[in-house]
C-alpha beads as a LAMMPS data file, in Angstrom:
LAMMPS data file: protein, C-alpha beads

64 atoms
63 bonds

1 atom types
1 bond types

-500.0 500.0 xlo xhi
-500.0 500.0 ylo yhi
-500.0 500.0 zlo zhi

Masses

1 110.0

Atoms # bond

1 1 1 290.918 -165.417 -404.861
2 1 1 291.021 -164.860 -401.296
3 1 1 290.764 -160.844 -399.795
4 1 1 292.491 -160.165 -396.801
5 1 1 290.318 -157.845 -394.593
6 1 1 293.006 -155.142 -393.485
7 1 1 292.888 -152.274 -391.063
8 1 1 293.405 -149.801 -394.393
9 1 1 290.815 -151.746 -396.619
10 1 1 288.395 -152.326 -393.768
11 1 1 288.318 -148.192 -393.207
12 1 1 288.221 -147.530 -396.883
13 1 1 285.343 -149.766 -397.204
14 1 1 283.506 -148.167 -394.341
15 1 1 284.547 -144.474 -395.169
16 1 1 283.194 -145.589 -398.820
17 1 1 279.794 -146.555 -398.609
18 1 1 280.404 -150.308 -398.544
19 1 1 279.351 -151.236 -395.115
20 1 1 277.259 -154.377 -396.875
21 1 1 280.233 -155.208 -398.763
22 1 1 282.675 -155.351 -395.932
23 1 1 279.924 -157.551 -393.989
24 1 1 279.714 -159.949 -396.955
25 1 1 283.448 -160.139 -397.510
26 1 1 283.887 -161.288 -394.038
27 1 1 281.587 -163.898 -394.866
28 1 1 283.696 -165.028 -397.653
29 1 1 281.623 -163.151 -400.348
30 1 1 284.769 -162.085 -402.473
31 1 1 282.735 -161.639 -405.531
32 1 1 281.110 -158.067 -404.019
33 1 1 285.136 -156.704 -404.569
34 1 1 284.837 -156.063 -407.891
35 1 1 287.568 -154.737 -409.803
36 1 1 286.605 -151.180 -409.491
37 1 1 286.734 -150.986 -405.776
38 1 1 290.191 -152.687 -405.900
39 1 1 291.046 -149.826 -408.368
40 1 1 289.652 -147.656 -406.278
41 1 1 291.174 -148.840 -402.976
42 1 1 294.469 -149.082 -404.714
43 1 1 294.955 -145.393 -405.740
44 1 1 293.453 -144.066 -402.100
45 1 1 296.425 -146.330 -400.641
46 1 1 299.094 -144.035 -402.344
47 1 1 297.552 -141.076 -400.804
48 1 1 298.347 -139.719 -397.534
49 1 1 295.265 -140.777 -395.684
50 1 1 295.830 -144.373 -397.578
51 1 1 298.998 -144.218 -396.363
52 1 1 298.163 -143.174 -393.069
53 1 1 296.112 -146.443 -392.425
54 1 1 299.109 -149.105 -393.825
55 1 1 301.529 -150.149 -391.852
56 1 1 304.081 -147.790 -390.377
57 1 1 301.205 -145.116 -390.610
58 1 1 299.903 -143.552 -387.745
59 1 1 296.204 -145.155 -387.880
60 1 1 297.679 -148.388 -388.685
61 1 1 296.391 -151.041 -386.103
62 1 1 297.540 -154.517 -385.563
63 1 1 294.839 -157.110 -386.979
64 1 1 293.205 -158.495 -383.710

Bonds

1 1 1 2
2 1 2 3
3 1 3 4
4 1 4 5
5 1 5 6
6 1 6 7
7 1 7 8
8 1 8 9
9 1 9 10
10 1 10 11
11 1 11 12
12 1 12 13
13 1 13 14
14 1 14 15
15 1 15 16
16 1 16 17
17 1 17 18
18 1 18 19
19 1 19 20
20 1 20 21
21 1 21 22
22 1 22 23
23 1 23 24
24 1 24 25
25 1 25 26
26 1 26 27
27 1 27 28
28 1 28 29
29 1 29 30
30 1 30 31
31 1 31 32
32 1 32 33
33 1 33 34
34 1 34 35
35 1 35 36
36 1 36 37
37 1 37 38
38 1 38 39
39 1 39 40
40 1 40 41
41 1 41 42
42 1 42 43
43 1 43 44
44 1 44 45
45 1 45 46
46 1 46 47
47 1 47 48
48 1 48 49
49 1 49 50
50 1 50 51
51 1 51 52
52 1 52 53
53 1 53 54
54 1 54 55
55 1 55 56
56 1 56 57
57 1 57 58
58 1 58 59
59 1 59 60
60 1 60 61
61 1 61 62
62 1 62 63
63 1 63 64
């Protein structure tokens, strides 16, 4: 299972608490996502701040 490292997932992360996480996952650590967080991260993307940070959304930024 690969994780892609969005703009959205990459706040939610941050915003979250899982500042160690996100460093590992962009090490290739996928096995610190664990279900729960992808629950988790999931359900904030269908509110409007999730929503805010996809794209269309006006904190969405272009992956560098």
């Amino acid at each position: 299972m690969m994780i892609k490292i969005t703009c959205s997932l990459a706040h939610w992360m941050f915003k979250n608490g899982y500042q160690k996480e996100l460093a590992l996952l962009h090490f290739g650590h996928m096995e610190v996502f664990t279900p729960e967080m992808e629950r988790s991260y999931l359900e904030w993307c269908k509110t409007d701040e999730g929503k805010s940070y996809l794209q269309g959304g006006a904190n969405y930024q272009e992956p560098a």
